[in-house]
C-alpha positions as CSV (number, residue, x, y, z in Angstrom):
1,X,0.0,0.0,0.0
2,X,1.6,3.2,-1.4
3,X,1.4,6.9,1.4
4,X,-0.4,8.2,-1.6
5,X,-3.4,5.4,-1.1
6,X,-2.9,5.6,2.7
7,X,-3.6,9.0,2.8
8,X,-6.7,9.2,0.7
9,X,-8.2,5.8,3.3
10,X,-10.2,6.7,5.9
11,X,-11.4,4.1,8.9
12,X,-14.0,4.2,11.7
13,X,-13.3,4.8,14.9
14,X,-13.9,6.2,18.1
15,X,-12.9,9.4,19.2
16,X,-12.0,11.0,22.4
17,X,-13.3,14.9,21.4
18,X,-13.1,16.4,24.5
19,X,-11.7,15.5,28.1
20,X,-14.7,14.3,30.5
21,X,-16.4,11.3,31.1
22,X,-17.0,9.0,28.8
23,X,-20.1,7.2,30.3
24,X,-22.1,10.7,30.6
25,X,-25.2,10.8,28.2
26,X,-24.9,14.7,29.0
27,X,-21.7,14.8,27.6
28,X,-22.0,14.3,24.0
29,X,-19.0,16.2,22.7
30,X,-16.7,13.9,24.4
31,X,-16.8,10.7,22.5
32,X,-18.0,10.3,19.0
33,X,-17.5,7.8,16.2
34,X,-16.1,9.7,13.1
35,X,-14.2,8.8,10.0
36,X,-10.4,9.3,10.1
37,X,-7.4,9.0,8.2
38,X,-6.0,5.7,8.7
39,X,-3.0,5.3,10.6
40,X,0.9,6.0,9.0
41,X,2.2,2.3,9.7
42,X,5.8,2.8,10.9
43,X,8.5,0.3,10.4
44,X,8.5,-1.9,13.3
45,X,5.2,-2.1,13.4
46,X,1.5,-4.0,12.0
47,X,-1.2,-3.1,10.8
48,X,-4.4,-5.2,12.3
49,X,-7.6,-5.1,10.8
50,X,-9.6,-4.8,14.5
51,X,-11.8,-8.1,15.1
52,X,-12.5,-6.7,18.6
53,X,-10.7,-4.3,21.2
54,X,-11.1,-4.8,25.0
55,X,-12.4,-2.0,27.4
56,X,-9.8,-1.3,30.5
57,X,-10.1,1.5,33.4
58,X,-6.8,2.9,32.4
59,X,-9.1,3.8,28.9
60,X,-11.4,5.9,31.1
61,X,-8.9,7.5,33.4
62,X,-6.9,8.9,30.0
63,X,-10.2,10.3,28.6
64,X,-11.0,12.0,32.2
65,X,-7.7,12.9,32.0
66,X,-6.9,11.5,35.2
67,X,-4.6,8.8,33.5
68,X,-0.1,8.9,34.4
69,X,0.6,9.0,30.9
70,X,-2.0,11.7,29.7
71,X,-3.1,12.4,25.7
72,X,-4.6,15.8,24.9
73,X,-7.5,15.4,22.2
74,X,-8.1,14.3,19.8
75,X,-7.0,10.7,20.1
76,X,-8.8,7.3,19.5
77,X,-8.5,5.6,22.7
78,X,-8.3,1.3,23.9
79,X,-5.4,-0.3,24.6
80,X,-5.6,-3.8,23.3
81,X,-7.3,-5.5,20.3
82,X,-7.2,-8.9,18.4
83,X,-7.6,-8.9,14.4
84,X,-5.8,-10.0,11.3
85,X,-2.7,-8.6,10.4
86,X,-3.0,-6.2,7.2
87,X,0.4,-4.9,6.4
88,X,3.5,-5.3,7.5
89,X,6.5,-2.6,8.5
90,X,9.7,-2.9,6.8
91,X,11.4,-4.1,9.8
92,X,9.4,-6.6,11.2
93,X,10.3,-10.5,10.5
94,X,8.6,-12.8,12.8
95,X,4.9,-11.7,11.8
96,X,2.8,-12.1,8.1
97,X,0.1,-10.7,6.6
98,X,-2.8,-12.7,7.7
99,X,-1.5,-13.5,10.9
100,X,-4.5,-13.6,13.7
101,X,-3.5,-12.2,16.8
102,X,-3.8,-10.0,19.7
103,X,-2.1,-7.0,20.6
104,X,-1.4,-4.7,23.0
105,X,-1.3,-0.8,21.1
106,X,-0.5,2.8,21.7
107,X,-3.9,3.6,21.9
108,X,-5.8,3.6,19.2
109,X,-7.7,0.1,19.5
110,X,-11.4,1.4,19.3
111,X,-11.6,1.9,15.3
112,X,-12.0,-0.1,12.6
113,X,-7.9,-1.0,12.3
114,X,-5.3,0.2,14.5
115,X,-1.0,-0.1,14.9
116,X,1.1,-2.0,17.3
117,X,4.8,-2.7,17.9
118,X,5.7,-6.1,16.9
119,X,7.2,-6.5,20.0
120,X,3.7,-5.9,21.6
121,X,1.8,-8.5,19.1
122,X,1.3,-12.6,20.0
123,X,0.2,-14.8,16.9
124,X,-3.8,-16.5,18.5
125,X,-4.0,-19.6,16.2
126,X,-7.4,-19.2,14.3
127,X,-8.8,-22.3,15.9
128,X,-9.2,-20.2,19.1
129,X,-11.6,-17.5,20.0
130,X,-9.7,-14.9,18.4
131,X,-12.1,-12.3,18.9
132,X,-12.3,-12.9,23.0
133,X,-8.6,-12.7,22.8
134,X,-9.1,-8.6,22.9
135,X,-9.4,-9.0,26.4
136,X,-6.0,-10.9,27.0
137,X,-2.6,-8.8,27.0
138,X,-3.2,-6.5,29.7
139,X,-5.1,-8.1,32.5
140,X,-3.1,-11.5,32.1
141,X,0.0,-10.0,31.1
142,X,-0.1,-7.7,34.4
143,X,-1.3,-11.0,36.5
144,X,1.3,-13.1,35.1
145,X,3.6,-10.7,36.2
146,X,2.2,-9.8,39.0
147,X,2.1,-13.4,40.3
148,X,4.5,-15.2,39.1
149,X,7.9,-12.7,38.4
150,X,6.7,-10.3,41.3
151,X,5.7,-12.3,44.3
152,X,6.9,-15.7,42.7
153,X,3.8,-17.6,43.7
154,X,4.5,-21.1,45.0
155,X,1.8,-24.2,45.2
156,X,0.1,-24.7,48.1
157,X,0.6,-20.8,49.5
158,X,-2.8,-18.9,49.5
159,X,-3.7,-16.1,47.2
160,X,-6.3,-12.9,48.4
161,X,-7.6,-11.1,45.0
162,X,-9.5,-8.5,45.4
163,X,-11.9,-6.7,43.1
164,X,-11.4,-10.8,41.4
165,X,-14.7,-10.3,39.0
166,X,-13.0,-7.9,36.7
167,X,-11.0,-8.8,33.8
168,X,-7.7,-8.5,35.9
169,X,-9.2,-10.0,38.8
170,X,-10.0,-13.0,36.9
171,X,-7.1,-13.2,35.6
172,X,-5.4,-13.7,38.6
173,X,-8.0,-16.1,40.2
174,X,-6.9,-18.2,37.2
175,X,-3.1,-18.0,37.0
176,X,-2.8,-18.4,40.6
177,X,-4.3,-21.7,40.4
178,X,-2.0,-22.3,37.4
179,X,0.9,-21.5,40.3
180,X,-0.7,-24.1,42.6
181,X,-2.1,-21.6,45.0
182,X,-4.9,-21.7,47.0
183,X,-7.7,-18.8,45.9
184,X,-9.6,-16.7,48.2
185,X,-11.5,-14.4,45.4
186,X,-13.6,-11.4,46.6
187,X,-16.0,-9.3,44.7
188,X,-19.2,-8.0,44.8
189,X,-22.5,-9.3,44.2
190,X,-24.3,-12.8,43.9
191,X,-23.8,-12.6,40.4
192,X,-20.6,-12.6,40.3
193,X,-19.9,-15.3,42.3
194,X,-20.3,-18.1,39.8
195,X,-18.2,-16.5,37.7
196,X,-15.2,-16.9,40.2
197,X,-15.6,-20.5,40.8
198,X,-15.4,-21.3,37.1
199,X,-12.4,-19.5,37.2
200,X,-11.3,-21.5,39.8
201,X,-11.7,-19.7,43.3
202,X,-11.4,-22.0,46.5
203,X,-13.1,-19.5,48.5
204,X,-15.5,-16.8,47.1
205,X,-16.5,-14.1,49.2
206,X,-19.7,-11.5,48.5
207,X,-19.2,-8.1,49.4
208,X,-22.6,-7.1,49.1
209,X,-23.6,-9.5,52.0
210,X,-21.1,-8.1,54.2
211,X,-19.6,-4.7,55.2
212,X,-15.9,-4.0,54.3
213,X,-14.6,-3.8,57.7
214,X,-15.8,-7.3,58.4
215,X,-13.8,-8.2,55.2
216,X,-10.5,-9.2,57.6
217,X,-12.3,-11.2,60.1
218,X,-14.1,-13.1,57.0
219,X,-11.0,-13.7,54.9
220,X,-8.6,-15.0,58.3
221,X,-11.3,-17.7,58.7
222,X,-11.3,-18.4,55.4
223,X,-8.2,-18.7,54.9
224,X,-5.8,-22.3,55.8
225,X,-3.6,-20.6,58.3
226,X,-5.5,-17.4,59.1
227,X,-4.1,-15.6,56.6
228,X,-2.7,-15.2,53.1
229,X,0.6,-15.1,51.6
230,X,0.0,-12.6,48.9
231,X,-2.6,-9.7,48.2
232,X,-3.4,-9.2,44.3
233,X,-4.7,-5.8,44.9
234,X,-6.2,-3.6,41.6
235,X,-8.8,-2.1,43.7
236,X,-7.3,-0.2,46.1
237,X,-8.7,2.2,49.0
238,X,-10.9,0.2,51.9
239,X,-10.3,-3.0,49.7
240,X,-6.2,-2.3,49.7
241,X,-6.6,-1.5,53.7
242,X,-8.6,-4.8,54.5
243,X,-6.1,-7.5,52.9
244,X,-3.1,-5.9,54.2
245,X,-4.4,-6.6,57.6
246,X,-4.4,-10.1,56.9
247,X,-1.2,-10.4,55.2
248,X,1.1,-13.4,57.2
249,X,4.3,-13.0,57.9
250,X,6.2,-12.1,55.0
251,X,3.8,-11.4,53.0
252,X,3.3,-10.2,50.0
253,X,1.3,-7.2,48.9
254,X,0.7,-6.3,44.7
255,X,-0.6,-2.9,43.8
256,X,-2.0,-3.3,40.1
257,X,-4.2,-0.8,40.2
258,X,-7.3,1.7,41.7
259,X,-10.2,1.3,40.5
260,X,-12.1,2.5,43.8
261,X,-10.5,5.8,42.4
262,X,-9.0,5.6,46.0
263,X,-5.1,5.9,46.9
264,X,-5.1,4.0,50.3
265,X,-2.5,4.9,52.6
266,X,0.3,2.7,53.4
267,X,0.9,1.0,57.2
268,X,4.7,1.4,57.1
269,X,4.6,0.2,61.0
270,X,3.1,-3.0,60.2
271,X,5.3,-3.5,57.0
272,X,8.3,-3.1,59.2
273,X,7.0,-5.6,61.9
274,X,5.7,-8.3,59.7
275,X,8.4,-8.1,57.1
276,X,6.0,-7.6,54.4
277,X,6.7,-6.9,50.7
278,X,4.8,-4.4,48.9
279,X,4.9,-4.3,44.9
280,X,3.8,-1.7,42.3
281,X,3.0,-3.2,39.0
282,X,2.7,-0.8,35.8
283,X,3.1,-3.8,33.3
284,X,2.9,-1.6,30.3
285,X,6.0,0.3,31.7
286,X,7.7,-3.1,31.0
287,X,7.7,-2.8,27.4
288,X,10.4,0.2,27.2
289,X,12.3,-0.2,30.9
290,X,12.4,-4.7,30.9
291,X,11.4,-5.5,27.0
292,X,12.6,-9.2,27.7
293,X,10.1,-9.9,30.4
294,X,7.0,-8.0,28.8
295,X,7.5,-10.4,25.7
296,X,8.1,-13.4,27.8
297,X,4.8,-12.4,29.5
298,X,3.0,-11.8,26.4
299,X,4.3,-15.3,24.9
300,X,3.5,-17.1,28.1
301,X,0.0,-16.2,28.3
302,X,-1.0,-16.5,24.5
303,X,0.6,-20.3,25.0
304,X,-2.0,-20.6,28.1
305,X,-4.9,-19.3,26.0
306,X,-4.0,-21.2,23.4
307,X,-3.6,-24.2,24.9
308,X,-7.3,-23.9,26.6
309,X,-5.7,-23.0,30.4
310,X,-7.3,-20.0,30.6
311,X,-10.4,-18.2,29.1
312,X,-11.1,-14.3,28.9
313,X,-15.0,-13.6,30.4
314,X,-16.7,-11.8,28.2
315,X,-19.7,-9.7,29.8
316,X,-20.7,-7.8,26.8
317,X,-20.0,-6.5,23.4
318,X,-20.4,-3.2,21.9
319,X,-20.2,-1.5,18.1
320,X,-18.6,1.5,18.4
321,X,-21.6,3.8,18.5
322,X,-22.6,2.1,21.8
323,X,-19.4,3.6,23.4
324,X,-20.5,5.6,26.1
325,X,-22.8,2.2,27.5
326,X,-19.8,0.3,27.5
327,X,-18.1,2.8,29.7
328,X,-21.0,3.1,31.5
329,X,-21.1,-0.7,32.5
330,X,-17.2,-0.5,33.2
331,X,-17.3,2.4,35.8
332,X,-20.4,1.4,37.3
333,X,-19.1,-2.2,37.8
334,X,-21.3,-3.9,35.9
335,X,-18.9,-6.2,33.7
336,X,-18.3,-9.5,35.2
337,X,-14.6,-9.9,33.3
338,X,-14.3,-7.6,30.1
339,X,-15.9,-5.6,28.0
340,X,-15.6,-5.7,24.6
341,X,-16.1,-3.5,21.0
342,X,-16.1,-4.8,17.8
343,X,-16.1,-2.3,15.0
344,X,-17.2,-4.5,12.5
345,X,-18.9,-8.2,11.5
346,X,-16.5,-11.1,11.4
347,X,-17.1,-11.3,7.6
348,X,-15.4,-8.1,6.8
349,X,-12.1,-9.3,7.7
């Protein structure tokens, strides 16, 4: 495909217009669906005709502009997509045109087609649910390395996920038993709860039967030894407080995210006294400051998926012009695992 061609190609996609929130029906200037030149393909990277693209919170932080690594508009946000690659960069040798995979992108995954790094891009054989595979990059790459090259998660220790309905949440519940842990999964209403014992939870506990401060008491009785060896925490704020308390000994705190939109403070005292660990995890960070491990991550988990270990949950799909619902359901908690949007029928690919 020549510039000239490029240039004169247009593709659907979603647009971030305007700072503000993207689930507000009052807010119509901030997201809309448009036609826009198609994206300049630079030499280490694909092109991928979109099958779907998976919804994340970091996607509605950078449109409230509340996100760490912050885009002024406009900008087509979603971070990760599965498709069929297009076209090729000049520089790239271990992908193909026709390729199905998933990626992880520089924004851009809510339109028609979008660009990734090679270095960011897993071949899905066809024979799987490519299009589910949207929702795999970031919430099992950041659980894989959460679990296993963070906190090195050994069989028979016991695992506390929190917020473990969500697509990272999930995620974990799943690799940890991978790991040989033991699974004590909370989350938040009964529906939810059969969703985290077919993802393998030990122990479920429902939120919405019982207050957060009796979370501690619920999960030390729950738990083999009255507490748990590591805290998979993307929730943060009361949620953050409650599973450091029952943290054992040298334990093991991950920080993956907040999506109570609360910082919690940290307990440095009882760090200090119970010799606990506490991890950040920015996965994507991986990518420019540990390359080797992101794509060891990336290949690990498309081998899972691929080999029917693990499944991305799917709660609903989208078209583009039902944007602003999808982020609706995502910051109102309604998606038990992820959220996707397909731009377009399988057949056009």
């Amino acid at each position: 495909m020549n510039m000239t061609s490029l240039e004169q190609r247009t593709i659907k996609a979603l647009v971030c217009d305007k700072i503000g929130d993207p689930s507000s029906t009052r807010s119509f200037d901030v997201l809309k669906v448009k036609q826009i030149p198609a994206p300049h393909l630079p030499p280490n990277c694909v092109r991928i005709k979109v099958l779907a693209s998976a919804l994340n919170f970091a996607d509605a932080l950078q449109i409230r502009g509340l996100y760490q690594e912050r885009k002024e508009p406009p900008f087509v946000p979603g971070a990760e997509c599965s498709g069929v690659i297009s076209e090729v960069g000049c520089d790239v040798r271990t992908l193909k045109i026709g390729d199905t995979v998933c990626a992880v992108t520089n924004g851009g995954a809510f339109a028609e087609e979008t660009i990734a790094q090679a270095i960011s891009v897993v071949k899905i054989p066809a024979s799987c649910d490519v299009e589910n595979a949207a929702g795999l990059p970031v919430a099992f790459g950041t659980a894989w390395t959460a679990l296993k090259d963070r906190a090195n998660v050994q069989p028979g220790q016991t695992v506390l996920v929190l917020g473990a309905a969500g697509g990272v949440g999930l995620a974990a519940v799943q690799l940890s038993k991978i790991l040989g842990a033991n699974v004590i999964a909370v989350a938040r209403g009964e529906s939810k709860m059969s969703a985290l014992k077919s993802a393998g939870a030990d122990i479920s506990i429902d939120l919405s039967r019982h207050s957060i401060e009796e979370l501690p008491s619920l999960i030390k009785k729950a738990a083999p030894l009255g507490g748990v060896d590591v805290v998979f925490d993307p929730v943060g704020g009361a949620s953050f407080t409650a599973g450091f308390k029952v943290l054992t000994w040298g334990g093991q705190m991950i920080i993956v995210g907040f999506a109570s939109g609360k910082i919690p403070p940290i307990p440095a005292n009882i760090a200090l006294v119970k010799n606990i660990t506490i991890h950040g995890l920015y996965w994507g960070a991986h990518k420019v400051k540990d390359p080797v491990l992101y794509r060891k991550s990336l290949e690990k988990v498309a081998k899972l998926y691929a080999g029917g270990d693990i499944f991305v949950n799917v709660s609903h799909k989208y078209s583009l012009e039902q944007g602003k619902e999808a982020f609706s359901v995502l910051m109102n908690r309604g998606a038990i695992g992820k959220l996707l949007i397909v731009p377009s029928p399988r057949s056009m690919l």
